[in-house]
KEMIMI-792858 format. One record per residue (C-alpha): x, y, z. Coordinates in steps of 0.1 Angstrom, whole numbers, plus 5000, padded with zeros to 4 digits. Layout:
<recs>
+------+------+------+
!    X !    Y !    Z !
+------+------+------+
!    X !    Y !    Z !
...
+------+------+------+
</recs>
This chain:
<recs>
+------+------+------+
!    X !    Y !    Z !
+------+------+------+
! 8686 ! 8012 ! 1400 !
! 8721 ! 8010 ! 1404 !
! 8724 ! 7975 ! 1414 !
! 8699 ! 7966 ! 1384 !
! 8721 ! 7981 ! 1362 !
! 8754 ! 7962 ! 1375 !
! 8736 ! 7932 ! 1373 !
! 8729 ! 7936 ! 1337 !
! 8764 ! 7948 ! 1328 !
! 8774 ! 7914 ! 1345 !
! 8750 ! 7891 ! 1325 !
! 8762 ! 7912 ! 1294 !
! 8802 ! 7903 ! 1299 !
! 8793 ! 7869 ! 1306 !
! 8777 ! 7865 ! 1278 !
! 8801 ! 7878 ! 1250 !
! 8832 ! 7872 ! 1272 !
! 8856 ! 7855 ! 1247 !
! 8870 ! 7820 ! 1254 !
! 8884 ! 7799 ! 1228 !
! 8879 ! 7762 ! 1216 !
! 8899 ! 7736 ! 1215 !
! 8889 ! 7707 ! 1190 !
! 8913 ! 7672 ! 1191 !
! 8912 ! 7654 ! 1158 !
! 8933 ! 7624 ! 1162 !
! 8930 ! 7591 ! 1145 !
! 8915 ! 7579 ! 1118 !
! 8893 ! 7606 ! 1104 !
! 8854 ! 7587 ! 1097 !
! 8817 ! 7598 ! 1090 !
! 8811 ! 7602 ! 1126 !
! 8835 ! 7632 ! 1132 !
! 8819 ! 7658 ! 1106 !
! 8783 ! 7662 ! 1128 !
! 8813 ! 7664 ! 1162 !
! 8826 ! 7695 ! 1142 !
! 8797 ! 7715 ! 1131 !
! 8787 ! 7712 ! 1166 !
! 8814 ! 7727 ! 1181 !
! 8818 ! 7751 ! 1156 !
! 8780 ! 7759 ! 1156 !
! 8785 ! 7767 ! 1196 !
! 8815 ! 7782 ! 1193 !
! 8799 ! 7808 ! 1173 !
! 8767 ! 7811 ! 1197 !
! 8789 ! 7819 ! 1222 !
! 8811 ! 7845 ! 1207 !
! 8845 ! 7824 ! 1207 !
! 8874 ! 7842 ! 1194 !
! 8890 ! 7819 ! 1179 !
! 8883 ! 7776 ! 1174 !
! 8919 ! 7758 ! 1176 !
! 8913 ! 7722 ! 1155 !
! 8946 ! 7700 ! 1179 !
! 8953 ! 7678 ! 1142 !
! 8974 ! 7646 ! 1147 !
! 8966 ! 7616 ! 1119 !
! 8974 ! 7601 ! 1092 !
! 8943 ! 7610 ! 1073 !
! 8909 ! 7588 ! 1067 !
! 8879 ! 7591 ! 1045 !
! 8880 ! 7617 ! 1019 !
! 8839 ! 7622 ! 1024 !
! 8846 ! 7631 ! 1055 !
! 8871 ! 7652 ! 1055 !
! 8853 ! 7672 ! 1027 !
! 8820 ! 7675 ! 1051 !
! 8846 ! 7688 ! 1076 !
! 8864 ! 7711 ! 1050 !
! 8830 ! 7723 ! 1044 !
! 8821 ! 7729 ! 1080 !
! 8850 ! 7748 ! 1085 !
! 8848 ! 7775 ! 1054 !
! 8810 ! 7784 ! 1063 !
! 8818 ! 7788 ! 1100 !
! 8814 ! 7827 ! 1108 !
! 8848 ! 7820 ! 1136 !
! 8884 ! 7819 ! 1133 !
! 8898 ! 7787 ! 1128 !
! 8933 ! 7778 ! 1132 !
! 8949 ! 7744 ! 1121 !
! 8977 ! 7733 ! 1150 !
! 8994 ! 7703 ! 1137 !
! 9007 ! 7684 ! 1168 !
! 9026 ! 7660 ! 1146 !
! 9013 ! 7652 ! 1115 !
! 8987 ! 7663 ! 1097 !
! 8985 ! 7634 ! 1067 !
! 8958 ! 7631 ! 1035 !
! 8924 ! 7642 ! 1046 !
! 8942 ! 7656 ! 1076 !
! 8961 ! 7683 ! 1048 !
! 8928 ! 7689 ! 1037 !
! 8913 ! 7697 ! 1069 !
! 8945 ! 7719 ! 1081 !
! 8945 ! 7741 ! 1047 !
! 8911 ! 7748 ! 1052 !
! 8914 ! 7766 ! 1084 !
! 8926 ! 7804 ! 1082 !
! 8960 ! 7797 ! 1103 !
! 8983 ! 7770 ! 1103 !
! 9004 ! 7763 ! 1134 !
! 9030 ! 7734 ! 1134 !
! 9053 ! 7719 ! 1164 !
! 9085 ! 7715 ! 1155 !
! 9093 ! 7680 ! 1134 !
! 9056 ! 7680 ! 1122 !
! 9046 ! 7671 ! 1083 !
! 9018 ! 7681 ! 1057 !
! 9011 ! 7664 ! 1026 !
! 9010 ! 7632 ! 1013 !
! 8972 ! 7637 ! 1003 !
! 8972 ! 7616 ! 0976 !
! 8936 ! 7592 ! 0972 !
! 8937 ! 7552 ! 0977 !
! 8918 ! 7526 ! 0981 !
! 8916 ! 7502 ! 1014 !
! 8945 ! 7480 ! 0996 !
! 8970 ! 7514 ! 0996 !
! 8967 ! 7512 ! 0960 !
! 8962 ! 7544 ! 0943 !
! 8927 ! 7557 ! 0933 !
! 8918 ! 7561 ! 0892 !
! 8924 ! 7596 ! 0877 !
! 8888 ! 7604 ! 0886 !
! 8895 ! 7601 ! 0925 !
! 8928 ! 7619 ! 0922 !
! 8913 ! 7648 ! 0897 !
! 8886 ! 7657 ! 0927 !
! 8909 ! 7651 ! 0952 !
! 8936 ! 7674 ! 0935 !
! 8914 ! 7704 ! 0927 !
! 8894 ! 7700 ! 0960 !
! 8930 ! 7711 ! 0977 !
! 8935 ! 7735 ! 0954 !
! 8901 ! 7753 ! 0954 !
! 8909 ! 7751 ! 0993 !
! 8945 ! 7766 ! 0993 !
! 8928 ! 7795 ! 0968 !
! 8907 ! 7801 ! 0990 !
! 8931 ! 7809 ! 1021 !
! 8955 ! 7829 ! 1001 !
! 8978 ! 7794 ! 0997 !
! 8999 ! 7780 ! 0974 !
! 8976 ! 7755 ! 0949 !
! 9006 ! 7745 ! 0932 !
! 9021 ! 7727 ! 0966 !
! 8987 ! 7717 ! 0973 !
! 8979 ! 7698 ! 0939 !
! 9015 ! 7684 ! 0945 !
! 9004 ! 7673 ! 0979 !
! 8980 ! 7646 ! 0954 !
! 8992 ! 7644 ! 0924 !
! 9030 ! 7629 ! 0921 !
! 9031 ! 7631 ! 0880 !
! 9029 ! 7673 ! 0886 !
! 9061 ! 7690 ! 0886 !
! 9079 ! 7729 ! 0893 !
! 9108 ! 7747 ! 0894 !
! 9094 ! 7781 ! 0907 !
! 9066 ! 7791 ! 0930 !
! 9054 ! 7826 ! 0930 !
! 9049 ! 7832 ! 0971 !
! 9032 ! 7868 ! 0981 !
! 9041 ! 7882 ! 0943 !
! 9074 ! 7875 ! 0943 !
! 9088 ! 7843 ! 0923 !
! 9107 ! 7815 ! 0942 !
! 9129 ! 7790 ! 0931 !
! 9119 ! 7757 ! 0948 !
! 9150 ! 7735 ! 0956 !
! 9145 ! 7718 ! 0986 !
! 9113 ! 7701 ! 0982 !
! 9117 ! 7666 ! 0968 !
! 9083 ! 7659 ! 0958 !
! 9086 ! 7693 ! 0931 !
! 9097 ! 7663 ! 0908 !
! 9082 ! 7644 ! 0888 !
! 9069 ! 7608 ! 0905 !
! 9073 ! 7623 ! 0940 !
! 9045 ! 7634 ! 0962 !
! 9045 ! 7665 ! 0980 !
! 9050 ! 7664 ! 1022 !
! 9063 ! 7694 ! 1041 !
! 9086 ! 7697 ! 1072 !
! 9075 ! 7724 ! 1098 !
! 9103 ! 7747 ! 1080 !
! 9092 ! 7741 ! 1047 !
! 9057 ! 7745 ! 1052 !
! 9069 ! 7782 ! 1068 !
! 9093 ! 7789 ! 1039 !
! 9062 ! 7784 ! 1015 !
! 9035 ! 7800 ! 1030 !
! 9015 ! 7773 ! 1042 !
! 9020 ! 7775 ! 1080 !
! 9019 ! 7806 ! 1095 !
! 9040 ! 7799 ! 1121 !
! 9056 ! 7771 ! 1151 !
! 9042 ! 7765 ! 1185 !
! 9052 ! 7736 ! 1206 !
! 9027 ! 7736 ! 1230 !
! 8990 ! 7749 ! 1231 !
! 8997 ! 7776 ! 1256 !
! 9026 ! 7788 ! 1233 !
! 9006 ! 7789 ! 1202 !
! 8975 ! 7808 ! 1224 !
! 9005 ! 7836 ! 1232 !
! 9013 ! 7833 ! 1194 !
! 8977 ! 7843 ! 1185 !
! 8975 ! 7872 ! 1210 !
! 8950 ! 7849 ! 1232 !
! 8975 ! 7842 ! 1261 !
! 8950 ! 7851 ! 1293 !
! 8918 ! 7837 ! 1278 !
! 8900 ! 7808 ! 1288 !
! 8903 ! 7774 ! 1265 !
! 8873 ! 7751 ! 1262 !
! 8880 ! 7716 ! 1257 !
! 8852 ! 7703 ! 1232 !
! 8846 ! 7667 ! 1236 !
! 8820 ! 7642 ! 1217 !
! 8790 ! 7637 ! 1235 !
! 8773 ! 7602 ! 1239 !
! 8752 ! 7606 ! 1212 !
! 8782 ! 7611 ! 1186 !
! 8802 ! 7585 ! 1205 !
! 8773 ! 7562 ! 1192 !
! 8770 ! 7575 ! 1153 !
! 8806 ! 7572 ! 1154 !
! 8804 ! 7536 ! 1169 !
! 8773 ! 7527 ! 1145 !
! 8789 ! 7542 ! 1117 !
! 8820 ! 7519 ! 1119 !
! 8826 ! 7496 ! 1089 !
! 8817 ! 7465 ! 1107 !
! 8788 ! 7475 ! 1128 !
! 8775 ! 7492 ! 1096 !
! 8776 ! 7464 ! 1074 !
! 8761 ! 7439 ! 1103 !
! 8734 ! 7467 ! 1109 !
! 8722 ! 7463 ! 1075 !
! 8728 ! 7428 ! 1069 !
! 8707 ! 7415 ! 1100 !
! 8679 ! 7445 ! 1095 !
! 8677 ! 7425 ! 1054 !
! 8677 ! 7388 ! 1073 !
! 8652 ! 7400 ! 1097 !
! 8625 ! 7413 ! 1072 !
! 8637 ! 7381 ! 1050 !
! 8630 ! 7358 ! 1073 !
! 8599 ! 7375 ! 1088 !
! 8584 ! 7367 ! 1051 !
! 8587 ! 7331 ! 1059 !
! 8566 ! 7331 ! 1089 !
! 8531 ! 7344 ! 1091 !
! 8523 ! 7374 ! 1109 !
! 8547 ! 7397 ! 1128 !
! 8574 ! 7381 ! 1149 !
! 8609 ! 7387 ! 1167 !
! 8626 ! 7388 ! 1134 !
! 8606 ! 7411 ! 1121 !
! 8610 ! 7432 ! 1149 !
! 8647 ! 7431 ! 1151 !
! 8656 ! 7433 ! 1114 !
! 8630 ! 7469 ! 1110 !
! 8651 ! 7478 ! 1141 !
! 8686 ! 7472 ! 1124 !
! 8674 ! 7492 ! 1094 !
! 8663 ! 7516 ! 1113 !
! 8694 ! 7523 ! 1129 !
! 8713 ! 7521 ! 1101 !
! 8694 ! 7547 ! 1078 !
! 8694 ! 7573 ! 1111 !
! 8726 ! 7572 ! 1115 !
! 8735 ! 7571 ! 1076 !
! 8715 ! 7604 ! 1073 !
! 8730 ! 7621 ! 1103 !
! 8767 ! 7611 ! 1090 !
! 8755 ! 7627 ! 1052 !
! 8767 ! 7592 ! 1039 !
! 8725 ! 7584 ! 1032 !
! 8715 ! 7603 ! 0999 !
! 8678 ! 7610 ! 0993 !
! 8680 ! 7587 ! 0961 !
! 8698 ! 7557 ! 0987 !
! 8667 ! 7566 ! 1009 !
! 8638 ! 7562 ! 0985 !
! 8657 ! 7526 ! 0971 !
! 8652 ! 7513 ! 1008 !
! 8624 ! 7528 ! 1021 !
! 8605 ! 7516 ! 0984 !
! 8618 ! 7483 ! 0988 !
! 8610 ! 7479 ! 1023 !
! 8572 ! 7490 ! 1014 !
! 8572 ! 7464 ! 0986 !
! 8581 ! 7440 ! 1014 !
! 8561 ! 7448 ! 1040 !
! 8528 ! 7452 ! 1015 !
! 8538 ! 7412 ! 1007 !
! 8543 ! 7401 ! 1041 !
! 8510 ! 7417 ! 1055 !
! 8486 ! 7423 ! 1026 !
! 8493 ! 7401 ! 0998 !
! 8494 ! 7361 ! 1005 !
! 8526 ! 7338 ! 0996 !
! 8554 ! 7350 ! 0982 !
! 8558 ! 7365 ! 0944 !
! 8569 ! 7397 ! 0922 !
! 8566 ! 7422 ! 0949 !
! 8586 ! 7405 ! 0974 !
! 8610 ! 7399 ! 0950 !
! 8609 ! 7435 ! 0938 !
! 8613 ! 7447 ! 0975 !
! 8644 ! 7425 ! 0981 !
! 8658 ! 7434 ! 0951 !
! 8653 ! 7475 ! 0954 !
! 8663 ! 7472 ! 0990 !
! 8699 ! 7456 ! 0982 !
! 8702 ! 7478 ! 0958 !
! 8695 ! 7510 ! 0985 !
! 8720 ! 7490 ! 1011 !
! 8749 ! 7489 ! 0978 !
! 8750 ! 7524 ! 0978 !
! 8748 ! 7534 ! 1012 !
! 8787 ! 7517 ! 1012 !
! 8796 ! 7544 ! 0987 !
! 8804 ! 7579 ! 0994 !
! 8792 ! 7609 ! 0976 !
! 8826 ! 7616 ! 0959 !
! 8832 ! 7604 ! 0928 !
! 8850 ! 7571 ! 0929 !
! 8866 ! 7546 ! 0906 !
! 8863 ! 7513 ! 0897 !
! 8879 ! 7496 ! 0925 !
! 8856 ! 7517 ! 0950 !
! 8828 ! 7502 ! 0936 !
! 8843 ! 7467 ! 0934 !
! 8852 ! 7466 ! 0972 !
! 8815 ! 7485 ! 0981 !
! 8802 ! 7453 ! 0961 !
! 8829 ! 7424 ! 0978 !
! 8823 ! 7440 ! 1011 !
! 8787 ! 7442 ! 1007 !
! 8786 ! 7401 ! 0999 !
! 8809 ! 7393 ! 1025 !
! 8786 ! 7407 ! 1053 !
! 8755 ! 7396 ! 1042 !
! 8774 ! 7359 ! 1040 !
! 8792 ! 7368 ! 1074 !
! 8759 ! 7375 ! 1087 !
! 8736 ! 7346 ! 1077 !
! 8762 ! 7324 ! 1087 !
! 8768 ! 7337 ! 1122 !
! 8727 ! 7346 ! 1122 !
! 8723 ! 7307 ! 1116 !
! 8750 ! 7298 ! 1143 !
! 8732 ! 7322 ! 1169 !
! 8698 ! 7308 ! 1165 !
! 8718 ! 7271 ! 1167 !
! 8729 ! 7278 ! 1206 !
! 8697 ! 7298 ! 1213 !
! 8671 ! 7271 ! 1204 !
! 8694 ! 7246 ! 1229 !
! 8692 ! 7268 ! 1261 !
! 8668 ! 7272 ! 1284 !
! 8663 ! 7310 ! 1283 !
! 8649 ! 7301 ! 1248 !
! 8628 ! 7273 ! 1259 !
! 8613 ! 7297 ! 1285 !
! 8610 ! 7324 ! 1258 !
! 8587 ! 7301 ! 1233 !
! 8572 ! 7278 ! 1259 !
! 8571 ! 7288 ! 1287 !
! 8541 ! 7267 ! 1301 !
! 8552 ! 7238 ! 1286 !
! 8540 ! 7206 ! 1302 !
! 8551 ! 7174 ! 1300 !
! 8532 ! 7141 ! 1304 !
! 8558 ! 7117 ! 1319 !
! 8558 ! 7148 ! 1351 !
! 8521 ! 7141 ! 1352 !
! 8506 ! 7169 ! 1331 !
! 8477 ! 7164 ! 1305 !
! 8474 ! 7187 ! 1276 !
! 8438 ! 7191 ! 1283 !
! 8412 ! 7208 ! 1307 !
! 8389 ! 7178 ! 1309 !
! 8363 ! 7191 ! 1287 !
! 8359 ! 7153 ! 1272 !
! 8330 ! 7147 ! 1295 !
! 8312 ! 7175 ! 1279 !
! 8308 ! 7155 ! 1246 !
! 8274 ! 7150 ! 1232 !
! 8263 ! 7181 ! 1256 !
! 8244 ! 7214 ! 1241 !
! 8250 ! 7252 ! 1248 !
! 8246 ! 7286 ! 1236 !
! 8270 ! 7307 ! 1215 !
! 8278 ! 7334 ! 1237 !
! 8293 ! 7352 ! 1203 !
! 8296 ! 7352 ! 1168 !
! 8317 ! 7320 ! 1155 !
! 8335 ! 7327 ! 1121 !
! 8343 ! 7296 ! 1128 !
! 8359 ! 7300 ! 1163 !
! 8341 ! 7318 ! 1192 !
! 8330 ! 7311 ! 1224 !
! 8297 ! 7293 ! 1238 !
! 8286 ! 7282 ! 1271 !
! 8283 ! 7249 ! 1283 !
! 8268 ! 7241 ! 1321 !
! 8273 ! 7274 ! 1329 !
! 8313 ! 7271 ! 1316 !
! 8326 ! 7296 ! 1288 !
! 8349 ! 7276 ! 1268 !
! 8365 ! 7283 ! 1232 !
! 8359 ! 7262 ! 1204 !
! 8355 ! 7263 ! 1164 !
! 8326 ! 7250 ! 1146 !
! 8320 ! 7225 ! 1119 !
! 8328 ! 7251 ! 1094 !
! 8300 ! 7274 ! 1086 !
! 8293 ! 7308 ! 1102 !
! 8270 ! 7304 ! 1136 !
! 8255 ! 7338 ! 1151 !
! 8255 ! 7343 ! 1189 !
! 8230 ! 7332 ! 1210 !
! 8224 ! 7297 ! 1185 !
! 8220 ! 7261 ! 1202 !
! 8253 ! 7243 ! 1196 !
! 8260 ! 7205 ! 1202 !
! 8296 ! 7196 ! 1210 !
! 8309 ! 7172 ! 1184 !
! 8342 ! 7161 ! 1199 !
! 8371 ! 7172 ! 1221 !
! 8407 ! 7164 ! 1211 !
! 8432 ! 7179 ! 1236 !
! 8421 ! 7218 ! 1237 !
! 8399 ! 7219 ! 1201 !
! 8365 ! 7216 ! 1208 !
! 8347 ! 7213 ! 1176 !
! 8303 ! 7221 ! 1178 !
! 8277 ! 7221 ! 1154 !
! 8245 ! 7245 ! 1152 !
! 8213 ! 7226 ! 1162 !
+------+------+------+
</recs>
């Protein structure tokens, strides 16, 4: 009894023992990080972790992004704490003031969180205006100054005094106060103001700082699967993803049946929309555009002959489904829209042109001659492109099935394939074989 019992006090302190996390976001923040985070933070809180340390270092990335992270980080049930190991620029401000503690090294910077486009130009009011209150809302909501955090995005704001824990200070040393000056923090400042907590130069210094010197750090690392949404979700692999999955299904309408193009282009799409939804950057509305468009599409290719208004509609509702998959879900200006568009145009050009130089090199090797033909025969090696079913010309059988107009019949006691003159002849009918020319053997009912 007394060993069951020790056994089950074990389990229990293995179980809730505390350990805390360790998260590295370095680099250029993208879609693929956000489902990384609400992993962690999702185990983190399964397993009772006291606190979940986010190691920040970059000069920023995509604001919808950052926000899914922002998000992630305010519903999570743990303590998080921001350590800037450097920098912690644009969405990385975002990120950092959305955590309950702020740790810097010494040297480090916050700020500069101001919204631009992929030209560094900067976004319309619209961006900025979201961008600006969403780091306000954020600062509010962890007992920081909104003031410094608008500042951080907006250079046209300005102050002279900032009132920090009730009592009002006046600012003197922070050059983007004024007007036409954005807002970036040095470790001290940061301190001074209330939106660090404190300095740590290392990890193991800042565990000692939080009271967590003697427990155990987890390292928490991307897995393969979000190594992939992060590869897939890359600009470039995106836009070729959803380019060749368009080519494919286009060109599958050209051919009849269902074919390699077909197969690879569904494929492409298929990847692209996954990994879209996981990354949140696929809305329901994006979703219904493509999957209604590729319906319209497919309901041409297989059901309705040729080529007219619903294969038209289908290419048209699926490029317009693809369009928006390039923008995120917060708000953007004109110029977002414009590159979505130019960006959108040059892959689908980029990709028919390098689509047109692949097939090019593949239809000249051998691998492709072997793929399409390959039992191909030629005559000058000796071959004939018959079975020698000329002799049989003139003979009769018996339709061993149903010809509609092509079937099978027997023929001196040999079961060959062959089409009839053109009406319908029932099994088991006396047949006359008309001609043979190469494999067609054509028959008429008796």
């Amino acid at each position: 009894m007394k060993r069951l019992l020790l056994y089950k006090l074990f389990v229990l302190s293995t179980l809730y023992a505390e350990v805390v996390y360790r998260v590295p976001i370095e680099g250029t923040i993208d879609l693929g990080l956000p489902p990384f985070i609400q992993r962690t933070l999702d185990e983190a809180e399964s397993k009772n972790a006291a606190v979940v340390i986010f190691d920040i270092n970059t000069f920023g990335g995509r604001v919808d992004a950052a926000t899914q992270i922002k998000d992630a980080i305010l519903g999570a049930d743990v303590t998080t704490v921001a350590y800037i190991n450097r920098r912690a620029i644009s969405a990385g401000a975002l990120i950092s003031l959305s955590c309950e503690k702020i740790f810097m090294t010494g040297g480090g910077l916050i700020g500069a969180a101001t919204a631009v486009d992929m030209s560094g130009k900067k976004g319309s009011e619209k961006v900025i205006s979201f961008m600006r209150e969403e780091m306000a809302s954020t600062a509010e909501r962890r007992g920081r100054s909104k003031e410094i955090a608008r500042g951080m995005v907006d250079e046209e704001l300005n102050f002279t005094h900032l009132v920090i824990n009730g009592d009002s200070i006046e600012v003197n040393d922070i050059e983007g106060r004024k007007d036409g000056k954005l807002i970036s923090l040095t470790t001290d400042q940061a301190i001074k103001y209330g939106i660090a907590d404190g300095t740590a130069e290392t990890i193991d210094a800042l565990m000692d700082s939080l009271g967590y010197g003697s427990i155990e750090i987890m390292e928490s690392s991307e897995n393969w699967s979000e190594n992939i949404v992060r590869f897939l979700t890359n600009p470039v692999v995106a836009s070729l993803l959803t380019t060749f999955g368009f080519l494919g299904i286009l060109f599958e309408l050209q051919s009849p049946g269902w074919g390699i193009p077909g197969f690879v282009g569904l494929t492409c799409l298929i990847l692209s929309l996954s990994v879209s939804y996981i990354a949140q950057l696929a809305t329901m509305s994006d979703m219904i555009f493509i999957l209604t468009g590729l319906s319209l599409m497919l309901l041409e290719m297989l059901v309705i002959p040729g080529f007219g208004i619903v294969g038209i509609g289908g290419i048209g509702f699926m490029l317009y489904g693809l369009y928006l998959l390039l923008l995120p879900e917060v708000p953007v200006g004109e110029e977002v829209l414009g590159q979505a568009m130019d960006g959108f145009l040059i892959g689908i050009l980029g990709a028919i042109v390098g689509l047109i130089l692949l097939v090019k090199l593949m239809i000249r090797s051998k691998f492709w001659e072997q793929l399409t033909a390959p039992s191909s025969q030629k005559k000058d090696q000796g071959f004939s492109n018959t079975q020698g079913w000329e002799v049989l010309q003139g003979q009769t059988g018996t339709s061993d099935t149903d010809l509609h107009p092509s079937g099978w019949v027997v023929v001196e006691g040999q079961r060959i394939f062959v089409v009839s003159e053109g009406g319908f002849i029932e099994k088991g009918k006396k047949v006359t074989i008309l001609s043979v020319d190469g494999n067609r053997v054509l028959v008429r009912e008796l």
